[in-house]
C-alpha positions as CSV (number, residue, x, y, z in Angstrom):
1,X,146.9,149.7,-25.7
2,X,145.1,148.1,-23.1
3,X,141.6,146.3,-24.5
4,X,138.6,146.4,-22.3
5,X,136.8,142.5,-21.9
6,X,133.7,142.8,-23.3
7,X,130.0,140.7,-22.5
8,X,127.4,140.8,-25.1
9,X,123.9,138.5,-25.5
10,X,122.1,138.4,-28.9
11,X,123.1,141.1,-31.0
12,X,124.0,143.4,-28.4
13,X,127.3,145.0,-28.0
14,X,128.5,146.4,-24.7
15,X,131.9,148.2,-24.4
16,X,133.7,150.3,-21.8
17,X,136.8,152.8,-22.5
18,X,139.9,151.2,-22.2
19,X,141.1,154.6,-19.4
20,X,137.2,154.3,-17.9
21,X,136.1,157.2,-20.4
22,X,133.0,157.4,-22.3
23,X,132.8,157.4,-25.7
24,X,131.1,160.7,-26.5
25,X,127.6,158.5,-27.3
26,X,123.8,159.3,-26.9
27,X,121.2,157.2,-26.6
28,X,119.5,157.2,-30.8
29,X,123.3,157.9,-32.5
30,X,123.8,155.3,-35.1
31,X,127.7,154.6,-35.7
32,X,129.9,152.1,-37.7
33,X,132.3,150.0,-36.6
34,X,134.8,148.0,-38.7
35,X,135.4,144.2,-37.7
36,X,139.6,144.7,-37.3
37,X,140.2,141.0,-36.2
38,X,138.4,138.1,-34.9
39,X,140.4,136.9,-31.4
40,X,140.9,133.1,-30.5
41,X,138.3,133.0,-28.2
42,X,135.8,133.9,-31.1
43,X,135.2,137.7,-29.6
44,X,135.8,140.6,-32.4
45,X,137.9,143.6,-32.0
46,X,135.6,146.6,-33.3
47,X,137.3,150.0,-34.5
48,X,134.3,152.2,-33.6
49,X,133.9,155.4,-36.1
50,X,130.6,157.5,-34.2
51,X,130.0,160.4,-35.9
52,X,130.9,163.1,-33.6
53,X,133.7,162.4,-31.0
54,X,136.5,160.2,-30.3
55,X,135.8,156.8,-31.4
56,X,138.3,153.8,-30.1
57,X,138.6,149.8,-30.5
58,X,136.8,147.5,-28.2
59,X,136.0,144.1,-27.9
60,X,132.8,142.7,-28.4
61,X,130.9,139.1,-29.0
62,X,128.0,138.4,-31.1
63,X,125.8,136.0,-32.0
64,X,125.4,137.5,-35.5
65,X,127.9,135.9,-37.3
66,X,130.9,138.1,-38.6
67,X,133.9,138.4,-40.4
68,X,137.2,140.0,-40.3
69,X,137.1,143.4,-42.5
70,X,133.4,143.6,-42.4
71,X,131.8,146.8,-41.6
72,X,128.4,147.1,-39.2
73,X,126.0,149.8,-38.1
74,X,125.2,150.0,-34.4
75,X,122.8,151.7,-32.7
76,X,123.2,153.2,-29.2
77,X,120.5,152.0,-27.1
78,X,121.7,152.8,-23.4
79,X,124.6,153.0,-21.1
80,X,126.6,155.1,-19.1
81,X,130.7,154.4,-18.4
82,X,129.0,150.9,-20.4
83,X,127.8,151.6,-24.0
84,X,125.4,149.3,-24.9
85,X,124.5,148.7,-28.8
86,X,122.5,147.3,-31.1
87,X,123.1,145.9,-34.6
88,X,121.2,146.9,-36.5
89,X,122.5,146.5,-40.5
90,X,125.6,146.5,-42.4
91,X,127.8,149.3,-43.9
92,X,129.9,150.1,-46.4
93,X,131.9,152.9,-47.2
94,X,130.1,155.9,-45.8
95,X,126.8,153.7,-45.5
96,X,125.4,155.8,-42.8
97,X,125.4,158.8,-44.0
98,X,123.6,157.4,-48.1
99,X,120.7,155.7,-48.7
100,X,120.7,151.9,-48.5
101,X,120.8,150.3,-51.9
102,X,118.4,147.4,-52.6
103,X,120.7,144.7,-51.9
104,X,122.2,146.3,-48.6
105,X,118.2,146.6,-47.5
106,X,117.9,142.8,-48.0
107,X,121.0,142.5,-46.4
108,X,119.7,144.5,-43.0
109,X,116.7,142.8,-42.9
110,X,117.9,139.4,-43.5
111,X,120.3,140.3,-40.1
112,X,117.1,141.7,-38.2
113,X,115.0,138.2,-39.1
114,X,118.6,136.5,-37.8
115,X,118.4,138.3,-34.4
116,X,114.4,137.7,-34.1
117,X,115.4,133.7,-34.9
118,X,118.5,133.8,-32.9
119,X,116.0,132.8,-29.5
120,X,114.3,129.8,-31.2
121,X,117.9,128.3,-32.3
122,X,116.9,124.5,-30.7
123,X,119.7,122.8,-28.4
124,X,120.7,119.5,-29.3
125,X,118.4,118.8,-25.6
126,X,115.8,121.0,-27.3
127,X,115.4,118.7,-30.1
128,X,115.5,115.8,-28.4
129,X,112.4,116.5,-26.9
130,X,110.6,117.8,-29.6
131,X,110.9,114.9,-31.8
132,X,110.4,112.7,-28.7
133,X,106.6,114.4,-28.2
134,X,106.3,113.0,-32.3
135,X,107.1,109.7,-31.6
136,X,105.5,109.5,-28.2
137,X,102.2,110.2,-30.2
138,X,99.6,107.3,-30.0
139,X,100.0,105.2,-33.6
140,X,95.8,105.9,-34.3
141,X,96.8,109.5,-34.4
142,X,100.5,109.2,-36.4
143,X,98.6,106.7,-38.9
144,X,96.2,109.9,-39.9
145,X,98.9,111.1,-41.9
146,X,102.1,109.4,-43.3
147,X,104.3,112.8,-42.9
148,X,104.7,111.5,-39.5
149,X,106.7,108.8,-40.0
150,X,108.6,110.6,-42.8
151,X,109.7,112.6,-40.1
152,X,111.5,109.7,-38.0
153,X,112.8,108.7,-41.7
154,X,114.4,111.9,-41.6
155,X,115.9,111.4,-38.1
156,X,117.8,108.2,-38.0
157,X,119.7,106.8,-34.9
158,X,123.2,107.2,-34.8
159,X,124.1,103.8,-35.3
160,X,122.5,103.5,-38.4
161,X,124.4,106.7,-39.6
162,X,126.5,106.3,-42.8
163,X,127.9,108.7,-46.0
164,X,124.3,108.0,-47.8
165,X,121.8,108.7,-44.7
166,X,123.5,111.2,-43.6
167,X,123.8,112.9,-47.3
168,X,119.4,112.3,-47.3
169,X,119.1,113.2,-43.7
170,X,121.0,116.8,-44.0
171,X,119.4,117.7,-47.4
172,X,116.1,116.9,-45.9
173,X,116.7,119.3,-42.5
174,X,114.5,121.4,-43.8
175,X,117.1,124.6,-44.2
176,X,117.2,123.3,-48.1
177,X,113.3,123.4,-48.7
178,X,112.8,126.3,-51.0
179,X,116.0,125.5,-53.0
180,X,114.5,122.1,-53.4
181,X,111.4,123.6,-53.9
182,X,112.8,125.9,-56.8
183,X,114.6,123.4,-58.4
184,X,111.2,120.8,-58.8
185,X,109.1,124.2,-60.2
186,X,112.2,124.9,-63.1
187,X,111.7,121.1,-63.7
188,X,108.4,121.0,-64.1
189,X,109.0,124.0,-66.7
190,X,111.5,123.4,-68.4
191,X,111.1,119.5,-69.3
192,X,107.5,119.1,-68.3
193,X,108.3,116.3,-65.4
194,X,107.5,116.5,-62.2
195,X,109.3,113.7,-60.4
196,X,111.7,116.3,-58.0
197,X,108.6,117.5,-57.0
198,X,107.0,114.2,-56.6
199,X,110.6,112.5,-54.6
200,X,110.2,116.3,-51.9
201,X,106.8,115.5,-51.1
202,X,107.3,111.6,-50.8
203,X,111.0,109.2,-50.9
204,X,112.8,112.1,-50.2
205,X,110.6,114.0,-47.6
206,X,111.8,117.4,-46.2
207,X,111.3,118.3,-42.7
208,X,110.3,121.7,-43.4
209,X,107.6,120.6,-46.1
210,X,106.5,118.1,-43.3
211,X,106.1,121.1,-41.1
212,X,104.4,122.9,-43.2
213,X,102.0,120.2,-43.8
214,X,101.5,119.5,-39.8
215,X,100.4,122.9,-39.5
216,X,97.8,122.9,-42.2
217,X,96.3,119.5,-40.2
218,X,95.2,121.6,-37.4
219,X,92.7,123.2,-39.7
220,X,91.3,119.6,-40.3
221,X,88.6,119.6,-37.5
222,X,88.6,115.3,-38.3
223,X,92.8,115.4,-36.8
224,X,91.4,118.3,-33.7
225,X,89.2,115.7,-32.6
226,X,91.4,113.1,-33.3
227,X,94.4,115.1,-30.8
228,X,91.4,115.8,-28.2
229,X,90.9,112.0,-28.2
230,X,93.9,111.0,-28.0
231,X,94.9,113.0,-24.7
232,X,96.8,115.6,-26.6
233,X,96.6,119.4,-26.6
234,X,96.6,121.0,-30.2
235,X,98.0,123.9,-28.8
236,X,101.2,121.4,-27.8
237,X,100.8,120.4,-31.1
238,X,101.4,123.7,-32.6
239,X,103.7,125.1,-30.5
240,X,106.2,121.5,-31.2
241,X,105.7,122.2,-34.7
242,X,106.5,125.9,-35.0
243,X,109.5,125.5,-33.1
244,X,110.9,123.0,-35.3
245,X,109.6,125.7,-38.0
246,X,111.9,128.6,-36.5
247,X,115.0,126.3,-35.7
248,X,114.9,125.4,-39.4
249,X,114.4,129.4,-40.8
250,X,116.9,130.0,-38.2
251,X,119.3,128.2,-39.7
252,X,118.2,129.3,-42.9
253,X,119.1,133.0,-42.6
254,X,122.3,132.3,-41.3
255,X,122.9,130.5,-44.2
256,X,121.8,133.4,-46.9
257,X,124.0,136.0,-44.7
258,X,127.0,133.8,-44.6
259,X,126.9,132.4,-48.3
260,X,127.5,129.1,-47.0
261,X,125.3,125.8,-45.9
262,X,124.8,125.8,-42.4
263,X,122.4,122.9,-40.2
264,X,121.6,121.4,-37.0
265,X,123.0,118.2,-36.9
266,X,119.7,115.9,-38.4
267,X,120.4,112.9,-36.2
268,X,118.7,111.0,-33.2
269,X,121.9,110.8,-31.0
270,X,121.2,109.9,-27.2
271,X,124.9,111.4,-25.8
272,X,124.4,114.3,-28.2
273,X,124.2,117.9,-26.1
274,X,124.1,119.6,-29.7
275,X,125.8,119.3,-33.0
276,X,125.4,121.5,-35.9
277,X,126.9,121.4,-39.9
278,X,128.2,123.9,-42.0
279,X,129.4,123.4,-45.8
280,X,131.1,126.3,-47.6
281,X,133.0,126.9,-50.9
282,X,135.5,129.3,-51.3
283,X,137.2,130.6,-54.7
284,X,141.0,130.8,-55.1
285,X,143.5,131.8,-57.5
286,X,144.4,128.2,-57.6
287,X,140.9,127.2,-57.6
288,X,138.0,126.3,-55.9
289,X,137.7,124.7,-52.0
290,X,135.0,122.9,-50.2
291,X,135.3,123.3,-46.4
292,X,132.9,120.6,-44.5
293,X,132.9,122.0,-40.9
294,X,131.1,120.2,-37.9
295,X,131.1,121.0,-34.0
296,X,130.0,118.6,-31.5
297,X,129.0,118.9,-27.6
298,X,129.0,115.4,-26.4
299,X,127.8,114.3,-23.1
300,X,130.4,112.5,-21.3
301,X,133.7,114.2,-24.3
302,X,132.7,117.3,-24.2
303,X,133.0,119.7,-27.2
304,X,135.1,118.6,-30.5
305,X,134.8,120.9,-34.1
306,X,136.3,119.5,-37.3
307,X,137.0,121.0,-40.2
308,X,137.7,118.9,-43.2
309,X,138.4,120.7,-46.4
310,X,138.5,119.5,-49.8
311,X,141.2,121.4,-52.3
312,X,141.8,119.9,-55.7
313,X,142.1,116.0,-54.7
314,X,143.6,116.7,-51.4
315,X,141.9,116.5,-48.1
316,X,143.0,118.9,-44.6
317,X,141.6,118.1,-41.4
318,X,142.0,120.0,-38.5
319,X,140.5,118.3,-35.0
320,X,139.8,120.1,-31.4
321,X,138.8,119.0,-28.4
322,X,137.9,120.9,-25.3
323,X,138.1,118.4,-22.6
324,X,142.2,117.5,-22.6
325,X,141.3,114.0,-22.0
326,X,139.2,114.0,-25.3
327,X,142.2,115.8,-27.0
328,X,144.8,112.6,-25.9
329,X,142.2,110.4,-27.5
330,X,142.5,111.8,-30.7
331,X,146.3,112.2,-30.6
332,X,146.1,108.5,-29.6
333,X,144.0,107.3,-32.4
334,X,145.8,109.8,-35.0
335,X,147.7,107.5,-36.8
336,X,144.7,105.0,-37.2
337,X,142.9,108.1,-39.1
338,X,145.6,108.7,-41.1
339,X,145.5,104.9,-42.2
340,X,142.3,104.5,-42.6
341,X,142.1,108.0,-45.2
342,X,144.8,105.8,-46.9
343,X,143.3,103.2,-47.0
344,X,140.0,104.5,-48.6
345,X,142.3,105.9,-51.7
346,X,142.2,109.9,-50.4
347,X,144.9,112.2,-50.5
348,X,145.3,113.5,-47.0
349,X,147.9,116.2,-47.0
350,X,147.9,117.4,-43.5
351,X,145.5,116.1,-40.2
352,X,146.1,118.4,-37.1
353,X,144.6,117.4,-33.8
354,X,145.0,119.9,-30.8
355,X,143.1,121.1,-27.6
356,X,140.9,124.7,-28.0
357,X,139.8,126.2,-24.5
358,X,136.8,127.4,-25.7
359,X,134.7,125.9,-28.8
360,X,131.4,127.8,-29.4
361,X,128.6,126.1,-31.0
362,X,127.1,128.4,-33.7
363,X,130.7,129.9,-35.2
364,X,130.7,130.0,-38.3
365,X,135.0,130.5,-38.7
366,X,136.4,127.7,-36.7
367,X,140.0,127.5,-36.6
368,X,141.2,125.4,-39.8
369,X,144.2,125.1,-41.9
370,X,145.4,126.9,-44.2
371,X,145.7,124.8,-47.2
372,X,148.1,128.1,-48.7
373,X,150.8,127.7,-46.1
């Protein structure tokens, strides 16, 4: 069977008939459609299910993250020889037609927060500038408050980028703040100590908290004086800090829906486009394994994703590269990696290094290795 190409944006799904026929659709019809395989190119293959007529298999992309066996409501919201849908919630077996239990209602509104976010996701450019404006900021108006240099704390320069900044830097993006949060409140309860609390709101600052805590300023009329004098806007003000705010919950409910632990890259990086973190642990007959994944865009290399995972005591890495000449520098410097796991005392079983033609920042499946084969 012939599969029709499909273009989406957001979390809407346009399709055409494979022979040029509609799919006997109206405008209002909410169907389901069953995720039947996820394609190399990161596009799904949808077996459509409407409730009255012939349903069929299309191809679609999404920025909602998916996975292979999953089942979605859509809702028809336009089209004519192209059907055009929405999503809209999840499904499971006959879905549609029950009520939604408790958890599925979280579930669906969790996804409808995701696509409201999905437009405030900040580019690795994005960022740049925003933290750029904070540091720009005159030093009589940064030394009102000391959150603002516990933000450049929490952004340090590549070059001073190592296993423990990095560990600080990630856990402190902001997408962590509540769990952080919870954890301080059960120790304040259960042993009467308050130091988690204490290290969140001062060593170990949180970019999220420090957000938060920007915001409130603005209702200090002593710091709205203090902007006006110093030739800044507190409207730029608070539109710089609720973007950083709805990158960060952004990258939040992507994490709840996915069960995993999913960030912008927290790093001050002049040739970085955009770079993003996800950690994710996944149970086994044989056990438990942690997958680390990480996708780059790079100025002058292009894009590159890694996915290291961590199974028992051995380690699998798989490397891609769009840009072939990127590719032939890993191949080139293969060996070196190998040696220098190997040398650092860790078991690598297997490091793959290849080209990809398309890598697409915000998957959340890149292509790894199967540590079963």
């Amino acid at each position: 069977m012939q599969i029709p190409t499909i273009i989406t944006a957001d979390n809407i799904f346009t399709f055409l008939r494979p022979s040029g026929r509609n799919i006997s659709l109206s405008v209002g019809d909410v169907v389901r459609a069953e995720v039947v395989s996820i394609l190399e190119s990161g596009a799904l293959a949808l077996s459509i299910t409407p409730g009255k007529g012939q349903g069929g298999l299309v191809i679609a992309r999404t920025e909602v993250p998916l996975d292979k066996g999953d089942s979605v409501v859509l809702k028809v919201i336009g089209g004519e020889r192209e059907m055009r849908l929405r999503l809209i919630g999840t499904a499971g077996e006959g879905a549609v037609n029950r009520p939604e239990k408790a958890q599925g209602d979280v579930h669906e509104a969790l996804l409808g927060m995701l696509s409201d976010l999905s437009r405030f996701r900040a580019s690795g450019s994005d960022l740049k500038h925003l933290f750029a404006f904070f540091r720009s900021l005159p030093e009589s108006l940064k030394s009102f408050h000391p959150d603002f240099s516990r933000m450049e704390e929490l952004l340090p320069e590549i070059g001073r980028l190592n296993a423990q900044f990095l560990q600080s830097s990630t856990e402190g993006s902001g997408v962590l703040f509540e769990t952080r949060l919870g954890k301080a409140a059960r120790e304040i309860m259960e042993q009467g100590k308050s130091g988690r609390l204490g290290a969140l709101f001062g060593e170990e600052p949180d970019m999220k908290g420090i957000a938060l805590r920007l915001r409130d300023l603005l209702q200090d009329e002593r710091f709205a004086e203090r902007l006006l004098s110093s030739g800044v806007k507190p409207q730029d003000f608070e539109e710089a800090v609720d973007k950083i705010m709805k990158n960060i919950e952004f990258f939040q409910v992507s994490s709840r829906i996915n069960d995993m632990f999913y960030t912008y890259l927290p790093v001050s990086w002049q040739q970085l486009r955009e770079g993003e973190l996800s950690f994710r642990r996944r149970k086994e007959e044989e056990g438990e394994s942690y997958t680390c994944d990480l996708n780059l865009d790079m100025e002058a290399a292009g894009k590159v994703s890694a996915s290291v995972t961590l199974f028992g005591r051995a380690l699998y890495v798989t490397m891609y590269a769009e840009n072939p000449a990127t590719t032939a520098l890993l191949l080139a410097e293969k060996a070196g990696l190998q040696e220098r796991f190997s040398s650092a005392g860790l078991d690598l079983r297997a490091l793959n290094v290849g080209h990809m033609r398309e890598i697409r920042m915000g998957d959340l499946r890149p292509p790894g290795l199967n540590v079963k084969a």
